[in-house]
Structure formats: C-alpha cells, structure tokens
Biopython code that builds the backbone (N, CA, C, O; Angstrom):
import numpy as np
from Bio.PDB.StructureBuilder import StructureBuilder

atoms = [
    (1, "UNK", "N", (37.843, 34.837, -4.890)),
    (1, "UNK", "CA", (36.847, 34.596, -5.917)),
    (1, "UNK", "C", (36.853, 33.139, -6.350)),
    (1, "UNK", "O", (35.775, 32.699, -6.750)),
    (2, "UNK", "N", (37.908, 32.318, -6.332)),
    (2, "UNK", "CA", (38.367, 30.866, -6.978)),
    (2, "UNK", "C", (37.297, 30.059, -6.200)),
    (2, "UNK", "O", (36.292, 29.397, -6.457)),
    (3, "UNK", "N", (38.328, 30.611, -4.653)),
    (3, "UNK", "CA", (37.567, 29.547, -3.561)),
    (3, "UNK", "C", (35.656, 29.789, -3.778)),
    (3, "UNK", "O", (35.093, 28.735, -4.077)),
    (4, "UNK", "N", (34.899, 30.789, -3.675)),
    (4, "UNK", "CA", (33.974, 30.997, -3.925)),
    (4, "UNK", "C", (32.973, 29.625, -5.261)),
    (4, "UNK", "O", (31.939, 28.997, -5.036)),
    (5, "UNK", "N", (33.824, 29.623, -6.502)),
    (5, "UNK", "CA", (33.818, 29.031, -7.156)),
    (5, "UNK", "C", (33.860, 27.432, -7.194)),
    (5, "UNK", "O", (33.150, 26.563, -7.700)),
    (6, "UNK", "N", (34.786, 27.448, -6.582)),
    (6, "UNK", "CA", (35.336, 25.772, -6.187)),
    (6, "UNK", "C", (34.167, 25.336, -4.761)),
    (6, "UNK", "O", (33.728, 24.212, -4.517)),
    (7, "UNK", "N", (33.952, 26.327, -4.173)),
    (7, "UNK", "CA", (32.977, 25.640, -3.182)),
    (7, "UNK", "C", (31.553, 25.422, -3.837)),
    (7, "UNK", "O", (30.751, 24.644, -3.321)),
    (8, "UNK", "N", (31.326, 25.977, -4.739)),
    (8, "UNK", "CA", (29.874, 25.902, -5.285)),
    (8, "UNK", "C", (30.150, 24.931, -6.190)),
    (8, "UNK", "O", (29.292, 24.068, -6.001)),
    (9, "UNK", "N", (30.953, 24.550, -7.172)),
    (9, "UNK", "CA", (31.147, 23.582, -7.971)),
    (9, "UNK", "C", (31.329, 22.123, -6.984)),
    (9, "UNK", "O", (31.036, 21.009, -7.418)),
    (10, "UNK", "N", (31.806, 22.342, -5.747)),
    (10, "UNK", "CA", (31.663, 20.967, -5.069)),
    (10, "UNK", "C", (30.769, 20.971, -4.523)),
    (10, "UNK", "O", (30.728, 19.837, -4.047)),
    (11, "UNK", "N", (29.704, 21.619, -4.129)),
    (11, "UNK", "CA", (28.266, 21.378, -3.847)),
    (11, "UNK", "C", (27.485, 21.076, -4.873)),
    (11, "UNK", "O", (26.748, 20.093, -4.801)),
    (12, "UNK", "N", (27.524, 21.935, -6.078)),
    (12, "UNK", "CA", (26.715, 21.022, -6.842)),
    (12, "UNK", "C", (26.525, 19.813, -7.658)),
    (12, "UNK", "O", (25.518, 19.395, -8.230)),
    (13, "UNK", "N", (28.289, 19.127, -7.545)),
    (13, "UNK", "CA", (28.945, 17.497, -7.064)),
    (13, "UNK", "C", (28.159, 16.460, -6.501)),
    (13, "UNK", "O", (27.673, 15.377, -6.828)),
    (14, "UNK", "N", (28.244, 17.410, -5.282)),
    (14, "UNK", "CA", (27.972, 16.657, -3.977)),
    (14, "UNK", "C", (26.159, 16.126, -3.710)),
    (14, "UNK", "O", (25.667, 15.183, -3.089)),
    (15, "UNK", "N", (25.484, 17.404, -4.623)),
    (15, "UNK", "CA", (24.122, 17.379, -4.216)),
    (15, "UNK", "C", (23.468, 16.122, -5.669)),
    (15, "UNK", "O", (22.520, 15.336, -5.676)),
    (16, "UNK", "N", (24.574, 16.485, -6.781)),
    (16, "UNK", "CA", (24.329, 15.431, -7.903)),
    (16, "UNK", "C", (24.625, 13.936, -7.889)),
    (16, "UNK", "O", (24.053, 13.067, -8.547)),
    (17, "UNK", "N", (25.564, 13.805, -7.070)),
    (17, "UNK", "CA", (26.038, 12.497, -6.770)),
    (17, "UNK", "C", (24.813, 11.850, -5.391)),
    (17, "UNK", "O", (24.158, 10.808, -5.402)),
    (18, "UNK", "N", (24.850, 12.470, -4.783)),
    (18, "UNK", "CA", (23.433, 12.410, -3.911)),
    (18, "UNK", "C", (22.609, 11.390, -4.665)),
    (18, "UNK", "O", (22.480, 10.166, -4.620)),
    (19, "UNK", "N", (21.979, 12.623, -5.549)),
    (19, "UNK", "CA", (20.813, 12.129, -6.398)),
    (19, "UNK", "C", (20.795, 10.625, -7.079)),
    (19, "UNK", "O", (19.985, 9.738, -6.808)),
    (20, "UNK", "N", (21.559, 10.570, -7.749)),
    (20, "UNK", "CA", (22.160, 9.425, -8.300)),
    (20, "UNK", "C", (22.102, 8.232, -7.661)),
    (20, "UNK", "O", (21.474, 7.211, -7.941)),
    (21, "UNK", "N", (22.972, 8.534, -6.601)),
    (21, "UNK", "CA", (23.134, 7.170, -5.286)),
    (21, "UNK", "C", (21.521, 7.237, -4.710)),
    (21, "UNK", "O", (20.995, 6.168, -5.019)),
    (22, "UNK", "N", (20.725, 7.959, -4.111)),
    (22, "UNK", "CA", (19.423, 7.150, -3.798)),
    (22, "UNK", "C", (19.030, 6.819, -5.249)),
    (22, "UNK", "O", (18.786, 5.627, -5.434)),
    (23, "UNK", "N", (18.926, 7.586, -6.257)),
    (23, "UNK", "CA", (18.465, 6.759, -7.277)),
    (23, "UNK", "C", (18.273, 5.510, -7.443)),
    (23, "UNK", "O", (17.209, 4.940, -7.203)),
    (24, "UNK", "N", (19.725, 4.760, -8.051)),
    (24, "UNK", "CA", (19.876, 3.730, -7.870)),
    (24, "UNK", "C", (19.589, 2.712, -6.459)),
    (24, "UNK", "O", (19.222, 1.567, -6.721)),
    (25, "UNK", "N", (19.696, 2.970, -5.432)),
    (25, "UNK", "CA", (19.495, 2.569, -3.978)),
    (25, "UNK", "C", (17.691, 2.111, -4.377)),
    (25, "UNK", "O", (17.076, 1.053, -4.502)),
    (26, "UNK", "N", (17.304, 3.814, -4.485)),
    (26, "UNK", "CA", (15.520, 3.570, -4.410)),
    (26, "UNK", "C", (14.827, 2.401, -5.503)),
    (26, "UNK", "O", (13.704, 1.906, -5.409)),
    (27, "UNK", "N", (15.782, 2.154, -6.474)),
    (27, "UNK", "CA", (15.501, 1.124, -7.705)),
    (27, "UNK", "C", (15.247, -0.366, -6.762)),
    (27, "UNK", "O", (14.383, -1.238, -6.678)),
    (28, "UNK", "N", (16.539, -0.051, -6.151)),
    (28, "UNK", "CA", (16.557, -1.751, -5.607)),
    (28, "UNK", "C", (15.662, -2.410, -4.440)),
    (28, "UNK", "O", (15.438, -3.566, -4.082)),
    (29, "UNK", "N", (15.243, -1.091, -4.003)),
    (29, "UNK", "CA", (13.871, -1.439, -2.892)),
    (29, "UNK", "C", (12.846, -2.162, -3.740)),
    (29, "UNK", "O", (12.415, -1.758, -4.820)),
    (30, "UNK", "N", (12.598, -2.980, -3.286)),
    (30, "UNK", "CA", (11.361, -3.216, -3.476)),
    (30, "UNK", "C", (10.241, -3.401, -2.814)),
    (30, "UNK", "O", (10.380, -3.823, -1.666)),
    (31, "UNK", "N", (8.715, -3.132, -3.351)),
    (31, "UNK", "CA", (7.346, -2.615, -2.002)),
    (31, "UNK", "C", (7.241, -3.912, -1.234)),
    (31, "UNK", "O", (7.116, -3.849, -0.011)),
    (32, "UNK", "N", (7.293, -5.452, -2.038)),
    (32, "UNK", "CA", (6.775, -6.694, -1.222)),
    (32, "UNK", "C", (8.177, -6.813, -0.876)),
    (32, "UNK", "O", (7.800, -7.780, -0.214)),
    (33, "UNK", "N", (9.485, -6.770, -0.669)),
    (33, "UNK", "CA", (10.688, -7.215, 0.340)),
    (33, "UNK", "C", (11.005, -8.124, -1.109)),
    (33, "UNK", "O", (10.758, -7.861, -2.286)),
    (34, "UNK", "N", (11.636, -9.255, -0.491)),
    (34, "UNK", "CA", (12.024, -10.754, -0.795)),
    (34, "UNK", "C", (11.528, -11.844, -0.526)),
    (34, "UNK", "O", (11.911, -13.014, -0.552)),
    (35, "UNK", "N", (10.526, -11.259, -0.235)),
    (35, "UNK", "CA", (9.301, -12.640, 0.796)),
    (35, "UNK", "C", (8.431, -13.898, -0.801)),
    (35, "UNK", "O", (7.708, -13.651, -1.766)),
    (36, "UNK", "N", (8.912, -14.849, -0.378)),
    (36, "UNK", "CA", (8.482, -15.994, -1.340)),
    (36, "UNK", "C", (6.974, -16.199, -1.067)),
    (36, "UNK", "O", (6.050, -16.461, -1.837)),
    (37, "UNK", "N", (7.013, -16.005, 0.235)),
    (37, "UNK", "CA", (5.728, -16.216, 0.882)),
    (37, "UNK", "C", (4.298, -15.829, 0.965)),
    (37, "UNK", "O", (3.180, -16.339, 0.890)),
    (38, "UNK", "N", (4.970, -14.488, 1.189)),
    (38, "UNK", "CA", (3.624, -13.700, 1.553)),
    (38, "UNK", "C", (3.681, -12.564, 0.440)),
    (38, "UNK", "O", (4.612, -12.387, -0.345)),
    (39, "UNK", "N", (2.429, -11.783, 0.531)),
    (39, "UNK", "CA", (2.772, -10.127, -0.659)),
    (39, "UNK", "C", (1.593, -9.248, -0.204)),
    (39, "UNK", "O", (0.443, -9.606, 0.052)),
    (40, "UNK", "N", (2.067, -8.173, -0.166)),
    (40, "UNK", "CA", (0.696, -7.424, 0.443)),
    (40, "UNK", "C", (0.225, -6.911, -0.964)),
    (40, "UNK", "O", (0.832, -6.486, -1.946)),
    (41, "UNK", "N", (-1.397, -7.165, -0.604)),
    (41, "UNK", "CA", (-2.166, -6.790, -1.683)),
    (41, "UNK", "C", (-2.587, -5.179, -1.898)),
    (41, "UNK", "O", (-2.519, -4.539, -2.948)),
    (42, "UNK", "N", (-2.951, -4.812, -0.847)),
    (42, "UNK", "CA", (-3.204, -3.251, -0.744)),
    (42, "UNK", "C", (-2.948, -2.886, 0.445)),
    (42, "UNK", "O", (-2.918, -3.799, 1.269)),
    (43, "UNK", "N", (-2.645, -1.285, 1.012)),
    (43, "UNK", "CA", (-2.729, -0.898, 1.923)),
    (43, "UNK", "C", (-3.707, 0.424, 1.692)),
    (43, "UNK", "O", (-4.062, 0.865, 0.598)),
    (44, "UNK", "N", (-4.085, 0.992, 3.127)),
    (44, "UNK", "CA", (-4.850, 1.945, 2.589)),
    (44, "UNK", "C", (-4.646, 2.781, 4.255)),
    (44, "UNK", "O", (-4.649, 2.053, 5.247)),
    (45, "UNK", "N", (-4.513, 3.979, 4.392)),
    (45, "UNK", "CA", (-4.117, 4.757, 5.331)),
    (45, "UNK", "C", (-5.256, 5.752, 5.960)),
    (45, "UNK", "O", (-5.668, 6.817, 5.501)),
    (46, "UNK", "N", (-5.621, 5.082, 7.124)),
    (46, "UNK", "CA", (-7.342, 5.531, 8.090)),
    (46, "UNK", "C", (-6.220, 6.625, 8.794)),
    (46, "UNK", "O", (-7.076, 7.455, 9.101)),
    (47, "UNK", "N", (-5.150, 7.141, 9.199)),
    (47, "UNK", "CA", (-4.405, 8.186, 9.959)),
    (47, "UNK", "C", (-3.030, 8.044, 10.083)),
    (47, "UNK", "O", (-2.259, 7.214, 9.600)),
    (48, "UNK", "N", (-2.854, 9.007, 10.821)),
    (48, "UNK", "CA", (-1.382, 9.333, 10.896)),
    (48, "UNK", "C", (-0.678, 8.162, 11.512)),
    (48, "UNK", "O", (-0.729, 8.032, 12.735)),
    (49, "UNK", "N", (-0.008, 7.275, 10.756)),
    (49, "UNK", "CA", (1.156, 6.419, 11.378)),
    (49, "UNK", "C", (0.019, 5.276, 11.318)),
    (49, "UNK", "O", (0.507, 4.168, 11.544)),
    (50, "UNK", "N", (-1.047, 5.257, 11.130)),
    (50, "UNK", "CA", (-1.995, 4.061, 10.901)),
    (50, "UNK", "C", (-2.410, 3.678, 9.941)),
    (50, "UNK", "O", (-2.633, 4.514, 9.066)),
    (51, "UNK", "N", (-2.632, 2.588, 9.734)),
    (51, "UNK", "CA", (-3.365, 2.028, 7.655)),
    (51, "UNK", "C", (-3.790, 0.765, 8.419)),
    (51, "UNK", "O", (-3.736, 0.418, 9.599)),
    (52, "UNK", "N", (-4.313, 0.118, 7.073)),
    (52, "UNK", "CA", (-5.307, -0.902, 7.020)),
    (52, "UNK", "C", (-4.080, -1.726, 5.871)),
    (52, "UNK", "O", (-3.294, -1.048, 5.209)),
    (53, "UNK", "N", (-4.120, -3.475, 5.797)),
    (53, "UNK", "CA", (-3.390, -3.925, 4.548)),
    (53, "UNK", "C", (-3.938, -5.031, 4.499)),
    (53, "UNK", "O", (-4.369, -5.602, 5.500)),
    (54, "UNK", "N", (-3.997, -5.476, 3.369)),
    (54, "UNK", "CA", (-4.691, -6.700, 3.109)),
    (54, "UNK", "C", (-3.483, -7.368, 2.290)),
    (54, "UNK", "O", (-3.136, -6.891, 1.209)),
    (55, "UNK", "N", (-2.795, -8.604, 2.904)),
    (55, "UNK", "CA", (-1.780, -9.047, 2.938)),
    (55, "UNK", "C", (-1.935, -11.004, 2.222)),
    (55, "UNK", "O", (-2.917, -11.487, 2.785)),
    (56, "UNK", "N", (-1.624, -11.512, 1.760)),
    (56, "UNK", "CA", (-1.950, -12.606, 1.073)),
    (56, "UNK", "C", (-0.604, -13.604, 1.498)),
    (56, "UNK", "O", (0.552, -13.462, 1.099)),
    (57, "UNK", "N", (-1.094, -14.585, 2.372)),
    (57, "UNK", "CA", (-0.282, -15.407, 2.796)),
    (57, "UNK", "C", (-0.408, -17.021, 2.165)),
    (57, "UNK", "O", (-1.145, -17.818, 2.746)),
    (58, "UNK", "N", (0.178, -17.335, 1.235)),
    (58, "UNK", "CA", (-0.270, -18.517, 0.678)),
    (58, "UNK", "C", (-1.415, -18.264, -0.105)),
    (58, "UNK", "O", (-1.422, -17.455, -1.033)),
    (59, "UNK", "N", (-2.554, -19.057, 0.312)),
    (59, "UNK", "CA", (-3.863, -19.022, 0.104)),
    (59, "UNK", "C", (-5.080, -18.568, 0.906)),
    (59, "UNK", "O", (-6.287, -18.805, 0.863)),
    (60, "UNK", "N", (-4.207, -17.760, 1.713)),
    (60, "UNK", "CA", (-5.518, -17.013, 2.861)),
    (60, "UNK", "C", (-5.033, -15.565, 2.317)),
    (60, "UNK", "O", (-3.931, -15.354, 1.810)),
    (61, "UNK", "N", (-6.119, -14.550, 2.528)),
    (61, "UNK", "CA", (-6.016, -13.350, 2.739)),
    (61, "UNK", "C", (-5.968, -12.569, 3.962)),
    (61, "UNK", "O", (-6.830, -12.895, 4.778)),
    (62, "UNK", "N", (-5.318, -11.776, 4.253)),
    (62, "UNK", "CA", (-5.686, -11.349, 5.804)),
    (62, "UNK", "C", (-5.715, -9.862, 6.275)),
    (62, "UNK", "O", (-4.796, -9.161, 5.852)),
    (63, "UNK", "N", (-6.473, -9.386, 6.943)),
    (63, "UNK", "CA", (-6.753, -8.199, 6.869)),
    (63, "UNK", "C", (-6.233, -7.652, 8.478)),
    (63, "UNK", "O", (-6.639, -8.130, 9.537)),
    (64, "UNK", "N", (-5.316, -6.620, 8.340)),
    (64, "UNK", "CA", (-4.118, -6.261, 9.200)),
    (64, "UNK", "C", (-4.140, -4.797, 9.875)),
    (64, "UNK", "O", (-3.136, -4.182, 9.516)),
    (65, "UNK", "N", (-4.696, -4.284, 10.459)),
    (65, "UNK", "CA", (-4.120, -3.022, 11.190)),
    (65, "UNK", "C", (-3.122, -2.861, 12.060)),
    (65, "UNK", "O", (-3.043, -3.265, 13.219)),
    (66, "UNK", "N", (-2.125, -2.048, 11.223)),
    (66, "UNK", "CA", (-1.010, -1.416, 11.193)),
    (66, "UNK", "C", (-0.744, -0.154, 11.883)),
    (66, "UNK", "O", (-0.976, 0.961, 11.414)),
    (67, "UNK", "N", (-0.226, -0.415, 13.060)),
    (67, "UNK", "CA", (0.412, 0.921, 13.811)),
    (67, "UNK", "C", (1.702, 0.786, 14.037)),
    (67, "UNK", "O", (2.120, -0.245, 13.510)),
    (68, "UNK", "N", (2.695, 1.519, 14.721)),
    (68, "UNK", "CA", (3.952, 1.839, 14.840)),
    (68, "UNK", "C", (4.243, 0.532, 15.891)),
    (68, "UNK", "O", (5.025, -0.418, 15.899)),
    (69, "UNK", "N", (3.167, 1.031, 16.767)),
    (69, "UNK", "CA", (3.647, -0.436, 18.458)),
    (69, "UNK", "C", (3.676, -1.884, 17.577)),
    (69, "UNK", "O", (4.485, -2.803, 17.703)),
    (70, "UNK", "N", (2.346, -1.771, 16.493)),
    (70, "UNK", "CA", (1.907, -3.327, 16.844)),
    (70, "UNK", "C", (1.176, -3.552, 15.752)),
    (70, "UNK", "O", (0.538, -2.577, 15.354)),
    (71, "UNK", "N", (1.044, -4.868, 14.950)),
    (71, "UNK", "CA", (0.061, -5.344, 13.488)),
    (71, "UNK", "C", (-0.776, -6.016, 14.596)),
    (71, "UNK", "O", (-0.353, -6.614, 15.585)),
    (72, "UNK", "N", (-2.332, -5.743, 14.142)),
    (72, "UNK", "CA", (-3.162, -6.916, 14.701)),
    (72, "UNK", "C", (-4.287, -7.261, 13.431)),
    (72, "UNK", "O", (-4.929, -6.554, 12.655)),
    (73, "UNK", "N", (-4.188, -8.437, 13.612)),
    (73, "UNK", "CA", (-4.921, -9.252, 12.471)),
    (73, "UNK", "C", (-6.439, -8.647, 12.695)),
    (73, "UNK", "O", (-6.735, -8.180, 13.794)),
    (74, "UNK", "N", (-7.031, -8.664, 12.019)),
    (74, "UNK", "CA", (-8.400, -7.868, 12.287)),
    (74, "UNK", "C", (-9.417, -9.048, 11.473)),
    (74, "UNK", "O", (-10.497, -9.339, 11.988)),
    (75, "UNK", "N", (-9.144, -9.451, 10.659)),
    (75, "UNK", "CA", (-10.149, -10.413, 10.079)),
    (75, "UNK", "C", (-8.967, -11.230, 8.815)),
    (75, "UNK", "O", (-7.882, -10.956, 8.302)),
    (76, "UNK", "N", (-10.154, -12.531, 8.744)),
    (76, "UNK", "CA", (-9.282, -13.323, 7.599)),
    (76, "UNK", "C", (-10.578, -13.263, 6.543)),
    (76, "UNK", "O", (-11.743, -13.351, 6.931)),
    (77, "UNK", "N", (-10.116, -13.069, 4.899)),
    (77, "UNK", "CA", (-10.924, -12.752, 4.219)),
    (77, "UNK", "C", (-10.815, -13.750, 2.988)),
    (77, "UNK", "O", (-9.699, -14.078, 2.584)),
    (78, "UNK", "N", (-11.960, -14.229, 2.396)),
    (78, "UNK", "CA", (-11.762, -15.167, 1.484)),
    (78, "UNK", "C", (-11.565, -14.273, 0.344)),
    (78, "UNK", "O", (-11.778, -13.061, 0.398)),
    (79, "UNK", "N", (-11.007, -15.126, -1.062)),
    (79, "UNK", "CA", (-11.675, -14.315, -2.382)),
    (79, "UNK", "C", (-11.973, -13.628, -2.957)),
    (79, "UNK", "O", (-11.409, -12.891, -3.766)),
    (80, "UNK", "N", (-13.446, -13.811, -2.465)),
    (80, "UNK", "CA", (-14.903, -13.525, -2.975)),
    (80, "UNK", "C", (-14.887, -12.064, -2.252)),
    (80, "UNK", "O", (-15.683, -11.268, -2.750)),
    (81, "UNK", "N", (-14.005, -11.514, -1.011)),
    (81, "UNK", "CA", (-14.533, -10.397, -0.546)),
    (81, "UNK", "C", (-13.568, -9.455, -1.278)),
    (81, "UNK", "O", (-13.980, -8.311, -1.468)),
    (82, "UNK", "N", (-12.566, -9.717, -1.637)),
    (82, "UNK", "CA", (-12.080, -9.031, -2.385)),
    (82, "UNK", "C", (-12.608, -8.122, -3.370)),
    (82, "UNK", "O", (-12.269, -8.464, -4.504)),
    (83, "UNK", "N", (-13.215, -7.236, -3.340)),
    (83, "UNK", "CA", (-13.292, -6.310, -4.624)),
    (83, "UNK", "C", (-12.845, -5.076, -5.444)),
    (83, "UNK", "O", (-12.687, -3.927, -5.031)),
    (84, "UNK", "N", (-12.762, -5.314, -6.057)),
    (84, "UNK", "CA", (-11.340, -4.057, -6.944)),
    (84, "UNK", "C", (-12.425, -3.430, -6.850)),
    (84, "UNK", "O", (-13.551, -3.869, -7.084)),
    (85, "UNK", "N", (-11.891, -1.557, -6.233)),
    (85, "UNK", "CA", (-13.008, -0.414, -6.352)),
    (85, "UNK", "C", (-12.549, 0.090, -8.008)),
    (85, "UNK", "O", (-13.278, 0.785, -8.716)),
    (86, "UNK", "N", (-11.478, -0.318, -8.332)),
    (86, "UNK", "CA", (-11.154, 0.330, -9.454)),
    (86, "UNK", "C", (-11.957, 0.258, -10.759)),
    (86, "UNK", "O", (-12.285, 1.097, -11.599)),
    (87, "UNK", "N", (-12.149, -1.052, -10.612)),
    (87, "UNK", "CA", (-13.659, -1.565, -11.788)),
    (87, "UNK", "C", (-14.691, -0.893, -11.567)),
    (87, "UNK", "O", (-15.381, -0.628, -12.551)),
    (88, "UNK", "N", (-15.137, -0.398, -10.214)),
    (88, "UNK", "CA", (-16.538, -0.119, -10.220)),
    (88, "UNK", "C", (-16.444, 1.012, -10.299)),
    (88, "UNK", "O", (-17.568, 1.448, -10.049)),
    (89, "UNK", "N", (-15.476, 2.192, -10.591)),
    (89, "UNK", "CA", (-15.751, 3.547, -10.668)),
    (89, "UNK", "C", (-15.976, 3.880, -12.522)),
    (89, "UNK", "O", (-15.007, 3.696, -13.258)),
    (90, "UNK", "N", (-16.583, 4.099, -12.787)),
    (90, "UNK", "CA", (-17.166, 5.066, -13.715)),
    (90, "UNK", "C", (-17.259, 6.245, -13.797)),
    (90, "UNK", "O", (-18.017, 6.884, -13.067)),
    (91, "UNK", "N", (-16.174, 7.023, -15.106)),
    (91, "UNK", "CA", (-16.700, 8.508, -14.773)),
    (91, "UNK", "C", (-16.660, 9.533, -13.792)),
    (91, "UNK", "O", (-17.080, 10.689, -13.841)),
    (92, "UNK", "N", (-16.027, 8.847, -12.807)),
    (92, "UNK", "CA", (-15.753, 9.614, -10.825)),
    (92, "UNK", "C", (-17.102, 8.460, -10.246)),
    (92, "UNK", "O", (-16.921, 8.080, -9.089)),
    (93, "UNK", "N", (-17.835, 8.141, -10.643)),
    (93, "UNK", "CA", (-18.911, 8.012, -9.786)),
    (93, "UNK", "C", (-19.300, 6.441, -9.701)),
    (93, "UNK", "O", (-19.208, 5.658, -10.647)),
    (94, "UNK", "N", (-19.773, 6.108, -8.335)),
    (94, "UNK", "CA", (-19.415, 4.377, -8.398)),
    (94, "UNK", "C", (-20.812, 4.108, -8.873)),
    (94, "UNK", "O", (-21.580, 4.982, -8.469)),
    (95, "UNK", "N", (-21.496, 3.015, -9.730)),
    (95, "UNK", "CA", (-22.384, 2.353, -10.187)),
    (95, "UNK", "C", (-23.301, 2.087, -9.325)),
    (95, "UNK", "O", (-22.937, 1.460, -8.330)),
    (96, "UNK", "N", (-24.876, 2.511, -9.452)),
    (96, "UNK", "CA", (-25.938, 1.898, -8.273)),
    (96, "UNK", "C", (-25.687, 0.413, -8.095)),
    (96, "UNK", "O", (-25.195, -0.084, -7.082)),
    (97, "UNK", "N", (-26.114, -0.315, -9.288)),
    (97, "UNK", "CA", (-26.265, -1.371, -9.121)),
    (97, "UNK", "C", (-24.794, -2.419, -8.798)),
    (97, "UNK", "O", (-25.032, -3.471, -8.204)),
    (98, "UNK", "N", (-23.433, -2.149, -9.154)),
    (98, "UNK", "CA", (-22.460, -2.768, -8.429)),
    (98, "UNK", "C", (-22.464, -2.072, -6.872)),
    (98, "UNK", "O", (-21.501, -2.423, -6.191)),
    (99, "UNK", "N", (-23.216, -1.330, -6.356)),
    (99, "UNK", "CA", (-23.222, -0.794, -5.287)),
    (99, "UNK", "C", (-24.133, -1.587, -4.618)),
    (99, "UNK", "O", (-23.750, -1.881, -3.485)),
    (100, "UNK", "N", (-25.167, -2.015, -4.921)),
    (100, "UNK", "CA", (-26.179, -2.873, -4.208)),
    (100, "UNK", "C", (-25.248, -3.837, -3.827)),
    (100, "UNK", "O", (-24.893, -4.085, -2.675)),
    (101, "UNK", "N", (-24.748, -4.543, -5.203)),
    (101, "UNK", "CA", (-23.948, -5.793, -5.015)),
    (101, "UNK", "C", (-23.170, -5.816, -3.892)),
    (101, "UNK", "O", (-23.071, -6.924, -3.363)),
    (102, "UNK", "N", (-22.351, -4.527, -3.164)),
    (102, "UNK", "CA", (-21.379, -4.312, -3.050)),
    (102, "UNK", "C", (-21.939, -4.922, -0.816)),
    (102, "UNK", "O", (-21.476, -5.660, 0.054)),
    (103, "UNK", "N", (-23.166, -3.940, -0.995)),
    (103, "UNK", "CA", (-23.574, -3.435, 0.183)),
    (103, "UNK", "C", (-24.230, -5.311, 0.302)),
    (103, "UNK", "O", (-23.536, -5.947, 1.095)),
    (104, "UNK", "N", (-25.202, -6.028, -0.245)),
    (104, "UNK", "CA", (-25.186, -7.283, -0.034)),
    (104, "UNK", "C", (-24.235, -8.126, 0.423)),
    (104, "UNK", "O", (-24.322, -8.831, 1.428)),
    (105, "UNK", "N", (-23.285, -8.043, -0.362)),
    (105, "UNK", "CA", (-21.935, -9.149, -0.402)),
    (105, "UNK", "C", (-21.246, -8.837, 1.184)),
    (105, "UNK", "O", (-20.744, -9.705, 1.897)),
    (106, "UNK", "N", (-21.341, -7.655, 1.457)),
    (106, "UNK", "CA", (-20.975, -6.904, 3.203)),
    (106, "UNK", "C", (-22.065, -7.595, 3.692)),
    (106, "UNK", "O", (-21.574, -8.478, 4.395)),
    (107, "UNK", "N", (-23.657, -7.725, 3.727)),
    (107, "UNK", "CA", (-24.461, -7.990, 4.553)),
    (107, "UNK", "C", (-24.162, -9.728, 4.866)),
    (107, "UNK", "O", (-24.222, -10.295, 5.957)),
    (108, "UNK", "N", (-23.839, -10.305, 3.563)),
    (108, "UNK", "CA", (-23.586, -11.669, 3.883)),
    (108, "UNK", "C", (-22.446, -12.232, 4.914)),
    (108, "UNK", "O", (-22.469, -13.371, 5.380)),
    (109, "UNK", "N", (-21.344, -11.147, 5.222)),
    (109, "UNK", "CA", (-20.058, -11.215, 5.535)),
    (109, "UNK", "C", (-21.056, -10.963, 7.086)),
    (109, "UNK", "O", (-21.766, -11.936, 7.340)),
    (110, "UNK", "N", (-21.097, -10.483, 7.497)),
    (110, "UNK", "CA", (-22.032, -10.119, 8.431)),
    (110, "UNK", "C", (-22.755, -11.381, 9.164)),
    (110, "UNK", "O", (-22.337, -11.759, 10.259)),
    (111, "UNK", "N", (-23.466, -11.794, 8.751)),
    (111, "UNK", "CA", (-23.851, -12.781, 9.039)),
    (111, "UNK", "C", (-23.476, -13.995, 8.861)),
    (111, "UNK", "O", (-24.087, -14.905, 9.423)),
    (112, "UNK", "N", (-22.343, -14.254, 8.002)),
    (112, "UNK", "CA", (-21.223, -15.311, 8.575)),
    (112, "UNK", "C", (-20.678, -14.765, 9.953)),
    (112, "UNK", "O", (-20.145, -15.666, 10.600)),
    (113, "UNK", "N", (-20.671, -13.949, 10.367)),
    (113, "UNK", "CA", (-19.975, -13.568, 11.980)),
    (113, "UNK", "C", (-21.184, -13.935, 12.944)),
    (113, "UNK", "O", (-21.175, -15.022, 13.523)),
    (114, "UNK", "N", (-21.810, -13.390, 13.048)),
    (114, "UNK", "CA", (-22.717, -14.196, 14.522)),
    (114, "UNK", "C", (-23.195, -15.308, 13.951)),
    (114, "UNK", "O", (-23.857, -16.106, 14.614)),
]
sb = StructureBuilder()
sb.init_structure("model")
sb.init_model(0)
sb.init_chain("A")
sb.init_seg("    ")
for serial, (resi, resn, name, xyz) in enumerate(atoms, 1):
    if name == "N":
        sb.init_residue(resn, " ", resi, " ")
    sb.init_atom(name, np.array(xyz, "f"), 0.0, 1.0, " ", f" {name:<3s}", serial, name[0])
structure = sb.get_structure()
C-alpha cells in the first residue's frame, strides 16, 4: 500500500517540477531571438508547415515564404504597403471605403511591377 503511495506522490513531483522548468525555460524564449538586426513583423500561416512573414531588416521590409526545405524572398515591400487589418475591422466587418483604399493601394503595387 506505501509503495503504491510513494509512487504516485513521486509522479505528481515529477509531473510538477516538469511544469515549472518549461515554465521558466518558455519565459526566456523569446519570438524575435537576439537579433539587433532584424524582427519579424508578422507571420501568417497559408498551410501545413507553410506561412507567409513579413520580416523588417534595417529599413527594408521583406516579404518571405517559409517552408521546412527553404525561405524564399517573395517581394520587398515599402511602408506604405504595410497595412494593419486590425484598424480596419469594425464590428467583425471590414469598412467599404478603407476597402476601396485597400484594393487601390494593391492596384498601384501592381503596376509598379510591369
């Protein structure tokens, strides 16, 4: 009956001390590393083991697809293309008219390419 006792009291030790140690461990991670340099601005996840990140190197922005093999730069983005969706939601629902804006400011990006 002891042993019964003593084995469950050192498991639930073992599973508390656990906790604790990533605790502290998970504190000290941090999402941007130690990088002076660079900081990723957002990521955003199109599938499994794949995302999109928009990464800020100095004074360029750069827009990155992310797979397991391989990062490939996909575009460099000024500024101005930057736009927080977070401002434009209202209520659940995104704004017509920052939506025009939204769909313009893409058409111009556009035609800086060809």
């Amino acid at each position: 009956m002891w042993n019964v006792i003593v084995t469950f009291a050192a498991v639930v030790l073992i599973i508390y001390l656990s906790y604790v140690c990533s605790k502290y461990v998970g504190r000290g991670m941090n999402r941007n590393g130690n990088s002076h340099y660079m900081r990723m601005i957002d990521r955003l996840a199109v599938g499994q083991d794949r995302s999109l990140a928009v990464v800020q190197v100095g004074e360029k922005y750069l827009l990155v697809g992310v797979t397991p093999e391989q990062v490939n730069l996909l575009k460099e983005l000024s500024e101005e293309d930057l736009i927080s969706f977070n401002s434009d939601v209202g209520n659940g629902a995104v704004k017509t008219s920052e939506f025009k804006e939204l769909m313009s400011k893409l058409g111009r990006m556009t035609k800086k390419e060809r």
